[in-house]
C-alpha positions in Angstrom: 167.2 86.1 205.1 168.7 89.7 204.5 168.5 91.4 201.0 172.1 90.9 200.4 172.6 87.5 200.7 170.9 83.7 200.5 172.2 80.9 202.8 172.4 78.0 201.0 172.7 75.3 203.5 173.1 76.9 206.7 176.9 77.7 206.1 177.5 78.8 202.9 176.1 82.3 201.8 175.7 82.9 198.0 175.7 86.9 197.2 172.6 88.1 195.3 173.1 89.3 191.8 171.3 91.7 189.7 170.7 90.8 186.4 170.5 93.9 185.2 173.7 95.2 186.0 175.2 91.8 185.0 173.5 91.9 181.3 174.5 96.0 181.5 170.7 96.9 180.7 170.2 101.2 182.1 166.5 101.1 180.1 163.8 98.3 181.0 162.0 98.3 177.7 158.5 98.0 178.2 158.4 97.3 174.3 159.4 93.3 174.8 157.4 91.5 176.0 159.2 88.6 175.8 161.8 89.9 178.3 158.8 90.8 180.6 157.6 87.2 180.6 159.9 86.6 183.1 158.6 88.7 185.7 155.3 87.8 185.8 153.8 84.3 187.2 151.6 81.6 185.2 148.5 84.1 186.6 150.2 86.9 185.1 151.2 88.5 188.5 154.6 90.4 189.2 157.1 88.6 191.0 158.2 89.9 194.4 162.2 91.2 194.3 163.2 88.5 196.5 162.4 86.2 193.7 163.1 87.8 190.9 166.9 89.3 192.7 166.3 92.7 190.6 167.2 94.5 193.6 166.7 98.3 192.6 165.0 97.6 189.4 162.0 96.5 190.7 159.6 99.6 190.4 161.0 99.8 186.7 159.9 96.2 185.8 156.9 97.1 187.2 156.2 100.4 185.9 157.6 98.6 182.2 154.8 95.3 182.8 152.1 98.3 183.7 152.9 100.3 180.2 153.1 96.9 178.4 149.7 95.9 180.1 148.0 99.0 179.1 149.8 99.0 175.3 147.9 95.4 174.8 151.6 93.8 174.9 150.6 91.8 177.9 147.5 90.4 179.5 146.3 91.6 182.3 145.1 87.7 183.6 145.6 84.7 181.9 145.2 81.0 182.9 148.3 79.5 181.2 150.9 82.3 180.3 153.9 80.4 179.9 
């Protein structure tokens, strides 16, 4: 698997998308937290890029979930997050 596309079933290949670029966000906001939720696991660990498809705003979700983290926004570990 490639960073550019997914196979699907062994013949058809389904592009990655960014949501970012598709939603038209420039700024990650580490001020909602609600938005952030969606990068982090039930643990309250970041998601890898190949799961989250946030191809080159990775280290900007992460640095946002870090500022949010250290603001008290989000926990740093929790048992049931979502």
């Amino acid at each position: 698997m490639t960073l550019i596309n997914e196979k699907i079933n062994g013949t058809e290949v389904r592009k990655k998308y960014c949501r970012f670029k598709k939603a038209g966000i420039v700024y990650v906001d580490y001020k909602d937290p609600n938005y952030l939720l969606k990068f982090l696991n039930e643990q309250g660990k970041i998601l890898p890029r190949r799961l989250t498809d946030s191809l080159k705003f990775q280290r900007r979700v992460a640095q946002a979930i870090k500022k949010a983290r250290h603001l008290a926004l989000l926990p740093y570990v929790t048992d049931g997050l979502k």
